[in-house]
Every structure is written in structure tokens, then in C-alpha cells.
N, CA, C and O atoms as a Tinker XYZ file with bonds, in Angstrom:
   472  protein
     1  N     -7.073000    3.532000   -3.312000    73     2
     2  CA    -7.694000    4.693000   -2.721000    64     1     3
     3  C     -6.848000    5.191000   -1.557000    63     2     4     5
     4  O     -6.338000    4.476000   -0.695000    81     3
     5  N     -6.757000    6.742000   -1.668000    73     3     6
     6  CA    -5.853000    7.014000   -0.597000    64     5     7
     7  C     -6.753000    6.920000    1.022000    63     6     8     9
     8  O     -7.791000    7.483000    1.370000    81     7
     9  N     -5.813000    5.931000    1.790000    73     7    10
    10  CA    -6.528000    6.182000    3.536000    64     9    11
    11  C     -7.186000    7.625000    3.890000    63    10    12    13
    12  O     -8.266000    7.892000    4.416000    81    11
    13  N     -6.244000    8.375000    3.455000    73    11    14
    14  CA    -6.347000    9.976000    4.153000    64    13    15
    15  C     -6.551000   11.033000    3.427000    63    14    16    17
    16  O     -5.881000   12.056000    3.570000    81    15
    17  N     -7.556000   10.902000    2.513000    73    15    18
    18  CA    -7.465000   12.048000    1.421000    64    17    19
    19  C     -7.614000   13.615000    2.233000    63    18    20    21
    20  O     -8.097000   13.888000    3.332000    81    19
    21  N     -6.975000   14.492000    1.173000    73    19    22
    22  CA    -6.758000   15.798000    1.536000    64    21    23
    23  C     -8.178000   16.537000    1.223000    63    22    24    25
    24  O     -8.686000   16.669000    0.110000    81    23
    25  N     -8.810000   17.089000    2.747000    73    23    26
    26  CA    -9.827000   18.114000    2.677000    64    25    27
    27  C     -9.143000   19.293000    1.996000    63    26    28    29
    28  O     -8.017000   19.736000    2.220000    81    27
    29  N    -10.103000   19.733000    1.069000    73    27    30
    30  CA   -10.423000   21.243000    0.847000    64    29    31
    31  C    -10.869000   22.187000    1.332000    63    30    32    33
    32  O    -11.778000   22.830000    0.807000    81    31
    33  N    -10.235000   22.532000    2.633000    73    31    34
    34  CA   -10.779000   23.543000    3.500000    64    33    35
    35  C    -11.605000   24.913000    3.110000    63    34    36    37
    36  O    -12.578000   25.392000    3.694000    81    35
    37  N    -11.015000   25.325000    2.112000    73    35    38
    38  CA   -11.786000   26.501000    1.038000    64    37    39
    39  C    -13.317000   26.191000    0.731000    63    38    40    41
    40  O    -14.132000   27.114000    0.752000    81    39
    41  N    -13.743000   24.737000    0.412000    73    39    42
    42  CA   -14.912000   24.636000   -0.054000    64    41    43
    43  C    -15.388000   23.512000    1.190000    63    42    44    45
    44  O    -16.248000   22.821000    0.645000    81    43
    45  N    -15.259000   23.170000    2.204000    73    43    46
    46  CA   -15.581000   22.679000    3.285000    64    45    47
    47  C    -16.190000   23.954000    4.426000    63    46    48    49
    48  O    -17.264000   24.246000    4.952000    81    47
    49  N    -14.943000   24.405000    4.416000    73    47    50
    50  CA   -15.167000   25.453000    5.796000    64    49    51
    51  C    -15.731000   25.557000    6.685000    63    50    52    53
    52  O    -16.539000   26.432000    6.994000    81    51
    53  N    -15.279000   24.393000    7.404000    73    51    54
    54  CA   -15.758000   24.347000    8.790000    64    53    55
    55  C    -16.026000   24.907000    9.804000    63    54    56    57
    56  O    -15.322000   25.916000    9.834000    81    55
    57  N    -16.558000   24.860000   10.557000    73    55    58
    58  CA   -16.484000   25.974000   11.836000    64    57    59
    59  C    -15.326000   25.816000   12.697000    63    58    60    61
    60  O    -14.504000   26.646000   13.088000    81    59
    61  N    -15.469000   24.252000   12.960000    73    59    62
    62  CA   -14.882000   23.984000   13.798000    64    61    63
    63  C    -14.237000   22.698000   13.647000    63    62    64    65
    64  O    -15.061000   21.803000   13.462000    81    63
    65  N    -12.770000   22.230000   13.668000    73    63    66
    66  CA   -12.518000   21.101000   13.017000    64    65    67
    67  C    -12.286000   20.048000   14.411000    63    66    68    69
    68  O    -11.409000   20.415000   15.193000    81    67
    69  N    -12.951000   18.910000   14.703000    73    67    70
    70  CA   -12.630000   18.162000   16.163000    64    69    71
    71  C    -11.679000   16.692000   15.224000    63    70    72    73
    72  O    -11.888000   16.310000   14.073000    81    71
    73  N    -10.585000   16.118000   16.294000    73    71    74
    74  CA   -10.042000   15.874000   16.242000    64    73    75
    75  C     -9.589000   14.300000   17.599000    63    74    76    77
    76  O     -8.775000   14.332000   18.522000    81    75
    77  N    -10.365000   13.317000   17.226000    73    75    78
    78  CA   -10.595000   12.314000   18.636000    64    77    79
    79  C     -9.955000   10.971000   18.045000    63    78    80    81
    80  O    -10.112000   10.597000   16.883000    81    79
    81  N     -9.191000   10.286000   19.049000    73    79    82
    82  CA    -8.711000    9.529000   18.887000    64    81    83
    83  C     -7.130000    9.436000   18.941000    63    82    84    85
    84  O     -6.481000   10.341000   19.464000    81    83
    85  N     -6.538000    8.337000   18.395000    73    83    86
    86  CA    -5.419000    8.344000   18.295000    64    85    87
    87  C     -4.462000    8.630000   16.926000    63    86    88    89
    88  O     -4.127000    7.880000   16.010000    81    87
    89  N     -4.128000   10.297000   17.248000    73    87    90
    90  CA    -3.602000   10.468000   15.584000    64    89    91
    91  C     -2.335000   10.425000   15.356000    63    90    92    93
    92  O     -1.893000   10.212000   14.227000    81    91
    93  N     -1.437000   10.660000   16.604000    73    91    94
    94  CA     0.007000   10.308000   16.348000    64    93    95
    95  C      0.385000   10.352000   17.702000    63    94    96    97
    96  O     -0.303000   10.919000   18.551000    81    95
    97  N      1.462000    9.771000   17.946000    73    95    98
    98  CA     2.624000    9.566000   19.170000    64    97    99
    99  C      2.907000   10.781000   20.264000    63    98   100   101
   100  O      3.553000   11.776000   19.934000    81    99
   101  N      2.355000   10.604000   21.613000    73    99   102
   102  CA     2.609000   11.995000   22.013000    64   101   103
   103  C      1.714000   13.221000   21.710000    63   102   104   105
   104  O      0.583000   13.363000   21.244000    81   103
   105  N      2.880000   14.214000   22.258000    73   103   106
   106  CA     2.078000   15.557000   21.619000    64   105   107
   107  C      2.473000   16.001000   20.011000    63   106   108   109
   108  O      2.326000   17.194000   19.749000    81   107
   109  N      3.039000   14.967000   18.763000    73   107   110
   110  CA     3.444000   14.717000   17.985000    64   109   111
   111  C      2.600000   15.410000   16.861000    63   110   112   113
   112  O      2.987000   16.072000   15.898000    81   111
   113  N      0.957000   14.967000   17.379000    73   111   114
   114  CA     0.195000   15.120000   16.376000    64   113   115
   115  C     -0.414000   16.582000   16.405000    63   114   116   117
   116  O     -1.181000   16.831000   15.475000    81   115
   117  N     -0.182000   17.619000   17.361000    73   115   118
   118  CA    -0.090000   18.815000   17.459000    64   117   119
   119  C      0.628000   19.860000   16.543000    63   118   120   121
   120  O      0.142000   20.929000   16.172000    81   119
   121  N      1.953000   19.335000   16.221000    73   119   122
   122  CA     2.533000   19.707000   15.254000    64   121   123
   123  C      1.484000   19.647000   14.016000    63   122   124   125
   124  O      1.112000   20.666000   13.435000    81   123
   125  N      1.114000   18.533000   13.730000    73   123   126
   126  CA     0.779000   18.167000   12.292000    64   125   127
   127  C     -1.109000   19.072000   12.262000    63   126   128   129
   128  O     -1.663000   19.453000   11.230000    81   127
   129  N     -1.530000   19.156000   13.295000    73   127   130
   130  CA    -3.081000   19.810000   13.525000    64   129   131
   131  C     -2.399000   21.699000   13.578000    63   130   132   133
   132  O     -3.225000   22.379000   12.970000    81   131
   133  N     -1.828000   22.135000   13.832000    73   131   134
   134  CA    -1.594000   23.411000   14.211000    64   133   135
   135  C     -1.100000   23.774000   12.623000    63   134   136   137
   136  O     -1.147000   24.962000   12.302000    81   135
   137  N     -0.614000   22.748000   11.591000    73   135   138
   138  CA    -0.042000   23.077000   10.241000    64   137   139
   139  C     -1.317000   22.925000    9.447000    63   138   140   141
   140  O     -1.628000   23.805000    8.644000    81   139
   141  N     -2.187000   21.692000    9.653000    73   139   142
   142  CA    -3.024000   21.285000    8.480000    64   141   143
   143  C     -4.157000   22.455000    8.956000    63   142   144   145
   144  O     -4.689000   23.235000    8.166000    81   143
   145  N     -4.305000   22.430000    9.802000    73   143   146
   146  CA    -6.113000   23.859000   10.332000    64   145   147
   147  C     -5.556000   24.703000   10.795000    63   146   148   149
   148  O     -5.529000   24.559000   12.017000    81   147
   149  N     -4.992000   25.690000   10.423000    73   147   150
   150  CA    -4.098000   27.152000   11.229000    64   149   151
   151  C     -5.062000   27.616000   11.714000    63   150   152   153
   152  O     -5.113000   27.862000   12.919000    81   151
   153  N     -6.143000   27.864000   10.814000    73   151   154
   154  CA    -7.440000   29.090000   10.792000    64   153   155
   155  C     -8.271000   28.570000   11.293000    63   154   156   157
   156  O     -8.378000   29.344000   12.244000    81   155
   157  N     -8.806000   28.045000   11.413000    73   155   158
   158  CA    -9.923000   27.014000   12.561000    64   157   159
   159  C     -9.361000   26.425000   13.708000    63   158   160   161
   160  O     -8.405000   25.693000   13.965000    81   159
   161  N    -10.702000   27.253000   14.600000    73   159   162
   162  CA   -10.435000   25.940000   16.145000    64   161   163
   163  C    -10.541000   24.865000   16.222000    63   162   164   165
   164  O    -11.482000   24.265000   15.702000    81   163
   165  N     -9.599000   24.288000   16.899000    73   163   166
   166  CA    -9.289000   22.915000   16.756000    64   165   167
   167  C     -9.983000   21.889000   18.295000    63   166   168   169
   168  O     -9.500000   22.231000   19.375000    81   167
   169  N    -10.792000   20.998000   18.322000    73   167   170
   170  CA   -10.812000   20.271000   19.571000    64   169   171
   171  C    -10.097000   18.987000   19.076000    63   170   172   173
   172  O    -10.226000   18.294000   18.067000    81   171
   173  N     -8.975000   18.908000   20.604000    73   171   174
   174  CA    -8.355000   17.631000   20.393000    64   173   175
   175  C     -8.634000   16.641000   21.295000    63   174   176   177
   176  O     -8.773000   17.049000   22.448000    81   175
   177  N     -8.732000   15.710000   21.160000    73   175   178
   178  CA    -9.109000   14.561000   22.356000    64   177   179
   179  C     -8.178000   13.511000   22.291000    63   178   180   181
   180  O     -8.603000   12.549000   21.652000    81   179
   181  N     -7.170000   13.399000   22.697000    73   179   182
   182  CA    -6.716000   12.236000   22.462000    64   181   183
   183  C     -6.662000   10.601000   22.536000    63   182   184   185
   184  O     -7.144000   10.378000   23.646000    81   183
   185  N     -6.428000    9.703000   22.116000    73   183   186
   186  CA    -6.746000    8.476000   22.358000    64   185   187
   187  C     -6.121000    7.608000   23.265000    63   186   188   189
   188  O     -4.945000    7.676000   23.623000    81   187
   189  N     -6.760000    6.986000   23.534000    73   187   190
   190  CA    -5.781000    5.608000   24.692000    64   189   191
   191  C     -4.517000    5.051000   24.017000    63   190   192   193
   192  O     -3.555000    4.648000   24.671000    81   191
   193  N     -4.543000    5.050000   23.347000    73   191   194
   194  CA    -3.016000    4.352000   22.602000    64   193   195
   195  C     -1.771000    5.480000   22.870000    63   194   196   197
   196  O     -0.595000    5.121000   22.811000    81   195
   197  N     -2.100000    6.676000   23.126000    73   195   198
   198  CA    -1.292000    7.619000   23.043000    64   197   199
   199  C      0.273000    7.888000   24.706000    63   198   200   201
   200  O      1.372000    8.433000   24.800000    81   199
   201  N     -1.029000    6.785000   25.973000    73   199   202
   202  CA     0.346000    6.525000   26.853000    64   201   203
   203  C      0.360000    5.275000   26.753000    63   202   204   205
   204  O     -0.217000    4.965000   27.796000    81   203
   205  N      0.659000    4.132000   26.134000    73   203   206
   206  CA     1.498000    3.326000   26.055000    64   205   207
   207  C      3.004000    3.373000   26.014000    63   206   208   209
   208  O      3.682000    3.907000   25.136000    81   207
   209  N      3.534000    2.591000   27.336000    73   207   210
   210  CA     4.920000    2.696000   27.495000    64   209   211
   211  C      5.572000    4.075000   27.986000    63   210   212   213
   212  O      6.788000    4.225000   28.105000    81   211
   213  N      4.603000    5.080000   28.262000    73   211   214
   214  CA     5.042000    6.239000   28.416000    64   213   215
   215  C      4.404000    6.822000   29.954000    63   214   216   217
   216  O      3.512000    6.039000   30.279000    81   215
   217  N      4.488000    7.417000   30.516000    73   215   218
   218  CA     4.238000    7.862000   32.025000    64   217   219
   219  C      2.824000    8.883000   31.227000    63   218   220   221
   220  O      2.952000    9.728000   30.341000    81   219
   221  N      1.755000    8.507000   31.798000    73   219   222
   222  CA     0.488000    9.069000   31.084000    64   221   223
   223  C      0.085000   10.310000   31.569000    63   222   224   225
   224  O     -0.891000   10.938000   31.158000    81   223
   225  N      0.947000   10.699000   32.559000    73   223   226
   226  CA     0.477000   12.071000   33.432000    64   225   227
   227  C      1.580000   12.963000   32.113000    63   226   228   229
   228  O      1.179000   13.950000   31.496000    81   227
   229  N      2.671000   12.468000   31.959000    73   227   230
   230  CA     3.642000   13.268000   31.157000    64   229   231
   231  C      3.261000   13.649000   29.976000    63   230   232   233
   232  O      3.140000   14.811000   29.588000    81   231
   233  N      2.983000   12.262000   29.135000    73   231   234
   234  CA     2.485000   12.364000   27.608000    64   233   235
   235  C      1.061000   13.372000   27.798000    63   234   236   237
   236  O      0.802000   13.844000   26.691000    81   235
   237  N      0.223000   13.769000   28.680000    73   235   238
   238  CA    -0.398000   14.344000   28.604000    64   237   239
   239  C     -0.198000   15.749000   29.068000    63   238   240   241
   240  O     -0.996000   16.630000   28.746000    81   239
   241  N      0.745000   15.960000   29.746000    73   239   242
   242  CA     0.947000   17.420000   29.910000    64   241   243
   243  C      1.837000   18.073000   29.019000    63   242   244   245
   244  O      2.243000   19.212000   29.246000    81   243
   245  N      2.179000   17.385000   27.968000    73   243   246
   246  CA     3.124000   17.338000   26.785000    64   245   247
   247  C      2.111000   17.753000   26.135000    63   246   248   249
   248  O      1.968000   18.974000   26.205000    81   247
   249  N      1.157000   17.065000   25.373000    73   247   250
   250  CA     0.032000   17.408000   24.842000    64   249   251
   251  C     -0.613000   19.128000   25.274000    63   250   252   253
   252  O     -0.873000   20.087000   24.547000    81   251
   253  N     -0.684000   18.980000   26.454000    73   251   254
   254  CA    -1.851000   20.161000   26.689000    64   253   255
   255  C     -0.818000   21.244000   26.697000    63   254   256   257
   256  O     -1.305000   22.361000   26.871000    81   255
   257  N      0.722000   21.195000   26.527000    73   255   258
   258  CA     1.656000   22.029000   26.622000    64   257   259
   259  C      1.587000   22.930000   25.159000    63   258   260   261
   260  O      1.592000   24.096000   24.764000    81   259
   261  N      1.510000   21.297000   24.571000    73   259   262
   262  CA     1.528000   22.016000   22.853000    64   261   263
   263  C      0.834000   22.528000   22.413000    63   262   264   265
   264  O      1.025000   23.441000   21.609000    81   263
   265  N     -0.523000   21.989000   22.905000    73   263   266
   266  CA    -1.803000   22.849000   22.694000    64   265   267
   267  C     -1.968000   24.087000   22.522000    63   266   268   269
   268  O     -2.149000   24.813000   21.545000    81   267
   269  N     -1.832000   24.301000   24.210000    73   267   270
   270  CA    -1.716000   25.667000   24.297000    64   269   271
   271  C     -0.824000   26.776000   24.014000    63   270   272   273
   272  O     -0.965000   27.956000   24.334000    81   271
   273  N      0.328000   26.096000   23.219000    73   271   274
   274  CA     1.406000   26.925000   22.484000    64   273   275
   275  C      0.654000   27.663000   21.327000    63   274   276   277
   276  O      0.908000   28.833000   21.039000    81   275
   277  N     -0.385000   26.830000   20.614000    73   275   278
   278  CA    -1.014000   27.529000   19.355000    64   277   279
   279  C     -2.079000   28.394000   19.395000    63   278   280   281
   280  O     -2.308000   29.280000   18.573000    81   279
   281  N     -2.685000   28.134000   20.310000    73   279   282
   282  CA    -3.731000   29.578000   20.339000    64   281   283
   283  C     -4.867000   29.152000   20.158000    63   282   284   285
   284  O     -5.832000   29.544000   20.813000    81   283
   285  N     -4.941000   28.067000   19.010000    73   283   286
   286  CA    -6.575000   27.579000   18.888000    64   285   287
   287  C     -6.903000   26.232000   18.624000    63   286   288   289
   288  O     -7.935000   25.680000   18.243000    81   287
   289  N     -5.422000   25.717000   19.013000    73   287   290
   290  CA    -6.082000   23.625000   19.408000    64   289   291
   291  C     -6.269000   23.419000   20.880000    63   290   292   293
   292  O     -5.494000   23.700000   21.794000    81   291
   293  N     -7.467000   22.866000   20.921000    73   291   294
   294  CA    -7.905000   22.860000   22.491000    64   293   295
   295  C     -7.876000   21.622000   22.971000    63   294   296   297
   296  O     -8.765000   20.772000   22.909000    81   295
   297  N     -6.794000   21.549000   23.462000    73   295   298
   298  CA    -7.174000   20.008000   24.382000    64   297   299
   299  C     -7.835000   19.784000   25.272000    63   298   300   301
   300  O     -7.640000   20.408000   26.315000    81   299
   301  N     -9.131000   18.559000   25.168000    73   299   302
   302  CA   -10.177000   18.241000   26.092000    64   301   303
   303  C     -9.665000   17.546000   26.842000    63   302   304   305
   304  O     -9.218000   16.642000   26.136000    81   303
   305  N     -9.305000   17.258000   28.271000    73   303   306
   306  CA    -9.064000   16.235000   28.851000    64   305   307
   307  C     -9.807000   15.948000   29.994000    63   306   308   309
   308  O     -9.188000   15.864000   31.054000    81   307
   309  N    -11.081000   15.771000   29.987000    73   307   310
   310  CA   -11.887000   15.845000   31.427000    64   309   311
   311  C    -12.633000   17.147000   31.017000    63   310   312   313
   312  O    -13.230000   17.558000   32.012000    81   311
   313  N    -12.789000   17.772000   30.193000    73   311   314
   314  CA   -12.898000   19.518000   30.296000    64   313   315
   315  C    -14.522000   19.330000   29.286000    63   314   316   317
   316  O    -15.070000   18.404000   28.688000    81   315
   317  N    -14.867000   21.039000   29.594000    73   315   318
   318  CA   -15.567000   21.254000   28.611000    64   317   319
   319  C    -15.169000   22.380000   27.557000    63   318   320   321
   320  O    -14.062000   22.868000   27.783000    81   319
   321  N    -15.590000   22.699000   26.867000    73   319   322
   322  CA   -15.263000   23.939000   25.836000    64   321   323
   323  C    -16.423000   24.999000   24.976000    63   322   324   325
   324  O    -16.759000   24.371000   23.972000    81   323
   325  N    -16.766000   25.647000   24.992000    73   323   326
   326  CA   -18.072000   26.466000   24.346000    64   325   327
   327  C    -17.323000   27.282000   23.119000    63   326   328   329
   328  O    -16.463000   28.160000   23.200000    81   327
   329  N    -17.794000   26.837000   22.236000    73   327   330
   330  CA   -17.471000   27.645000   20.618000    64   329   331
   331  C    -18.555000   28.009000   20.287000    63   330   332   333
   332  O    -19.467000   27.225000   20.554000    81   331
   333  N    -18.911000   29.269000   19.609000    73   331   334
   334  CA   -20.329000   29.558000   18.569000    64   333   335
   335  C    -21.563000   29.360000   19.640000    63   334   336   337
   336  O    -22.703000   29.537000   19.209000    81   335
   337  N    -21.403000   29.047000   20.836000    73   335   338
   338  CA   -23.007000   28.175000   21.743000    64   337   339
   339  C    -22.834000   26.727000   21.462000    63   338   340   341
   340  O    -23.838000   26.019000   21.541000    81   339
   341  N    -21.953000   26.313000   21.216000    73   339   342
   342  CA   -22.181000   24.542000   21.594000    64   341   343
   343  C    -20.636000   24.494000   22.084000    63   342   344   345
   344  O    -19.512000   24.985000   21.986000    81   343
   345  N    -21.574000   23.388000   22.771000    73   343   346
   346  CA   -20.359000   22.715000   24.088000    64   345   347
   347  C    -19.868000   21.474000   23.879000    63   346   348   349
   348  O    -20.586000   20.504000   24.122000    81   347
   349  N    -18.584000   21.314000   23.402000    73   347   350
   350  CA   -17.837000   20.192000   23.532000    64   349   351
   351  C    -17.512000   19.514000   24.806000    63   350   352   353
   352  O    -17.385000   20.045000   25.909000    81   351
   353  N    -17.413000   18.444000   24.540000    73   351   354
   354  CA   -16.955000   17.591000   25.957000    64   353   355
   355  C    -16.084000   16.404000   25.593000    63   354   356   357
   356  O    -16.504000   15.318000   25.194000    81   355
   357  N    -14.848000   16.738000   25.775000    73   355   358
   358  CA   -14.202000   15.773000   26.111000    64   357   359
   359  C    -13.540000   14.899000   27.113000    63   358   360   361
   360  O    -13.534000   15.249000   28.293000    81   359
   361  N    -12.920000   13.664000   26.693000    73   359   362
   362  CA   -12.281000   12.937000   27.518000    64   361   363
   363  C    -11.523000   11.440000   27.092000    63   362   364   365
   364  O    -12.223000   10.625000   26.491000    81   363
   365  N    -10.417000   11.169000   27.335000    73   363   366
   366  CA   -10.092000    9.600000   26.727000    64   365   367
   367  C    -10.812000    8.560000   27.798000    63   366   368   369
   368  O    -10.785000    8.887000   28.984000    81   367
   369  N    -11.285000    7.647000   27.520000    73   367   370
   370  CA   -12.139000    6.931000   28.356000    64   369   371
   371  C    -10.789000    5.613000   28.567000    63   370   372   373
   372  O     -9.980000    5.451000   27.654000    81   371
   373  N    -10.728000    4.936000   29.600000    73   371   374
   374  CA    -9.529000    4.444000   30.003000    64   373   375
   375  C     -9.709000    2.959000   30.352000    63   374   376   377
   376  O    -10.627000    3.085000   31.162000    81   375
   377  N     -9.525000    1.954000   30.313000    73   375   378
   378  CA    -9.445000    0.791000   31.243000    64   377   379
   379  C     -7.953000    0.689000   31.923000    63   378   380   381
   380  O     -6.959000    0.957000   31.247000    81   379
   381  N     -7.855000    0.301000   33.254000    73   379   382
   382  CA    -6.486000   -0.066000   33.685000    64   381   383
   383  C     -6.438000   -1.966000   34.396000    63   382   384   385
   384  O     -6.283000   -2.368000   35.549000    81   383
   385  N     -6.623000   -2.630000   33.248000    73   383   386
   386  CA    -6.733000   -3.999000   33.004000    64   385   387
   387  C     -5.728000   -4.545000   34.649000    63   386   388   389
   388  O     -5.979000   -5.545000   35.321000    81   387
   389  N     -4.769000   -3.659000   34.877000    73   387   390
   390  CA    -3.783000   -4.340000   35.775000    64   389   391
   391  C     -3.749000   -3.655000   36.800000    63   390   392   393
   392  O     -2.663000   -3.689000   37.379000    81   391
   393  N     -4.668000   -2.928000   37.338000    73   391   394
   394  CA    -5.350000   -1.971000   38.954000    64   393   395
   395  C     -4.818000   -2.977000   39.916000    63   394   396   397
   396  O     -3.939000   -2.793000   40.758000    81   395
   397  N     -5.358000   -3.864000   39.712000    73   395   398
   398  CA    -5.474000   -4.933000   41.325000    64   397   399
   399  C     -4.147000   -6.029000   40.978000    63   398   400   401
   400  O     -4.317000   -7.204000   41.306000    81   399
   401  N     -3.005000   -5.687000   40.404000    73   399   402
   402  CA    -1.737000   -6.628000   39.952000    64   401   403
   403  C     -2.234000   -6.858000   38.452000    63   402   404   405
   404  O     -3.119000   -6.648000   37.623000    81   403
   405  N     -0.550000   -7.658000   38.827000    73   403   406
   406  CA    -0.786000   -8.245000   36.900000    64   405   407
   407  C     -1.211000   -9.377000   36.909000    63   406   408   409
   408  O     -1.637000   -9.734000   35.810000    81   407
   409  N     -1.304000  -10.385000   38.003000    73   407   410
   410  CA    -2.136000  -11.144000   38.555000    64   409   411
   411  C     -3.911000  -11.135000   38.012000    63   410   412   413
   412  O     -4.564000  -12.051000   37.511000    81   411
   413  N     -4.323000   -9.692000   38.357000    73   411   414
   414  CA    -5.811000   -9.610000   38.039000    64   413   415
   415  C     -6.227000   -9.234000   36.494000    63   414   416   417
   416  O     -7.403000   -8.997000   36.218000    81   415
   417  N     -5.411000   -9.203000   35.719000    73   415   418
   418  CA    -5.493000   -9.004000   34.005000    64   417   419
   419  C     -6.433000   -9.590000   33.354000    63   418   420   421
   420  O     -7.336000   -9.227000   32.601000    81   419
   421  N     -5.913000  -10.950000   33.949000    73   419   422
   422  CA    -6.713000  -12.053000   32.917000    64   421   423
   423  C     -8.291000  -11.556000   33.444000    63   422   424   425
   424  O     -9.022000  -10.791000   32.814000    81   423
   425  N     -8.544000  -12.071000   34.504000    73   423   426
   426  CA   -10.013000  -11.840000   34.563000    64   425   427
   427  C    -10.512000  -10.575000   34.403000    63   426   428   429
   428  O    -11.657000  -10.537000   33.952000    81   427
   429  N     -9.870000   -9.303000   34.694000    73   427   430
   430  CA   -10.377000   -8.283000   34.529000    64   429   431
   431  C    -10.986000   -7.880000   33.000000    63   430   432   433
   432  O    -12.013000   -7.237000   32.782000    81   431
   433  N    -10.176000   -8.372000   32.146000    73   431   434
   434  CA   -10.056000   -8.380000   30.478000    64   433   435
   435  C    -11.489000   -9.164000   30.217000    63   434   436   437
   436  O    -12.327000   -8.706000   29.440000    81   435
   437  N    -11.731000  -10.715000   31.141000    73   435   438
   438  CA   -12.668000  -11.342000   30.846000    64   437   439
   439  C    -13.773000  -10.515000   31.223000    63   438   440   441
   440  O    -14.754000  -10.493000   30.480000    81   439
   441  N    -13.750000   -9.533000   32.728000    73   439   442
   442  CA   -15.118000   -9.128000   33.046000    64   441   443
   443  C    -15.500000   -8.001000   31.571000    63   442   444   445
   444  O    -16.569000   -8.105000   30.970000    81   443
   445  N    -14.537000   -7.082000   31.221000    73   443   446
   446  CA   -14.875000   -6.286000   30.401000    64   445   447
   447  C    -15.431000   -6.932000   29.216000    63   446   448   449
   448  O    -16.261000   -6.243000   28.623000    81   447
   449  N    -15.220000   -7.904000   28.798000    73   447   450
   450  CA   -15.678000   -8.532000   28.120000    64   449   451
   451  C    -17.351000   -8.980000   27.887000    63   450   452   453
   452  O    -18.071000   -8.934000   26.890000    81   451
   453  N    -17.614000   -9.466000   29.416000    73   451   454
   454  CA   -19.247000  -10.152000   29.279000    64   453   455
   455  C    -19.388000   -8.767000   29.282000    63   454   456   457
   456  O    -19.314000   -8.521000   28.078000    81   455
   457  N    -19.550000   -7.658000   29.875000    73   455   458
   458  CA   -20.261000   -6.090000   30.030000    64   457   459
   459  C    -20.442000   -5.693000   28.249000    63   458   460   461
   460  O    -21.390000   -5.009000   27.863000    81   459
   461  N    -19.252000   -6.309000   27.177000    73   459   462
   462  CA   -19.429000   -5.529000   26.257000    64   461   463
   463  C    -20.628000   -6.179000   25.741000    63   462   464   465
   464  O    -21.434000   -5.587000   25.023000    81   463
   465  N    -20.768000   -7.571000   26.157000    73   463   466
   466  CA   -21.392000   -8.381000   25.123000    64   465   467
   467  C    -23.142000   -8.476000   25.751000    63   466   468   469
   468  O    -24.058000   -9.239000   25.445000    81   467
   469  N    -23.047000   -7.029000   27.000000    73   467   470
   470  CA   -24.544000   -7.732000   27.848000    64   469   471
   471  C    -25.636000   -6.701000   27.809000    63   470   472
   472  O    -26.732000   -6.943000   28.314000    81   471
């Protein structure tokens, strides 16, 4: 079975196509959203995996650069957005495991941990 089968936008027709998580490297996956939904607004949210290894203020103004090159993929970052009368809200939700050193990892990882499980 294919992972990613191809929508039929013709017999779907969305209003509005949203777009959360981590879909490719960078502002990478902008390219590939501005080709696959030309004709529909797009909300993008991107995922936490997306600054790894990369300066996260950059990879994200990369993103909201590309965005706004196309006209109708909207990057949420903290923001809200109103299409049709409904309001999107986005945001990547973040942990920074190594705030207080790399020293404080281990336990920090452990506190997030009991919180998930309480």
C-alpha cells in the first residue's frame, strides 16, 4: 500500500487544505505544497523536527519567506488566520530539553516524562 496516496482534488475539493507537522527539511516543503494545492489556501504549521541542527530563528524565516512568495500558503507561527469565518491557530509547540545546560537534559527529559504519564 502506498504511504502517500495521491488525493483527487477534483472530487475532494476542499476549502481549505492544512498542512501540520513535519513534511520536509526547511522551507523545502513549500516548494512541494505551492505545486501539489496551487488553487487552494494552504495553512502550514510546521513541525519540531524542522530546526534540528539548524539556527531555528533562520529555518523559520526561510519558511515564512517562502510562504509568502506564493500568495496562498500561510504560515502559522504563533499567529492566527480567518478563512470563510473560521479561525485557524497555529503554532509548533517546543521543548528545549537543554535550557538550564546540557548538564540538565537528563532530568529535564525525565520531568517531561512523569507530566506525560500524570
Amino acid at each position: 500500500m502506498d504511504p502517500c496516496p495521491q488525493i483527487d482534488l477534483a472530487v475532494s475539493q476542499p476549502d481549505v487544505v492544512i498542512l501540520a507537522s513535519d513534511i520536509d527539511v526547511g522551507a523545502r516543503a513549500v516548494e512541494w505544497v505551492d505545486q501539489a494545492f496551487p488553487d487552494f489556501p494552504v495553512v502550514y504549521v510546521h513541525g519540531n523536527h524542522k530546526g534540528y541542527g539548524d539556527n531555528i530563528d533562520e529555518v523559520q524565516q526561510g519558511i515564512a519567506e517562502a510562504c509568502a512568495a506564493t500568495g496562498h500558503v500561510h504560515y502559522l507561527d504563533r499567529r492566527e488566520l480567518v478563512i470563510g469565518g473560521v479561525c485557524f491557530l497555529g503554532a509548533t509547540l517546543w521543548a528545549d530539553f537543554q535550557l538550564y545546560g546540557k548538564g540538565s537534559s537528563v532530568l529535564a527529559k525525565y520531568d517531561a516524562e512523569q507530566l506525560r504519564f500524570s
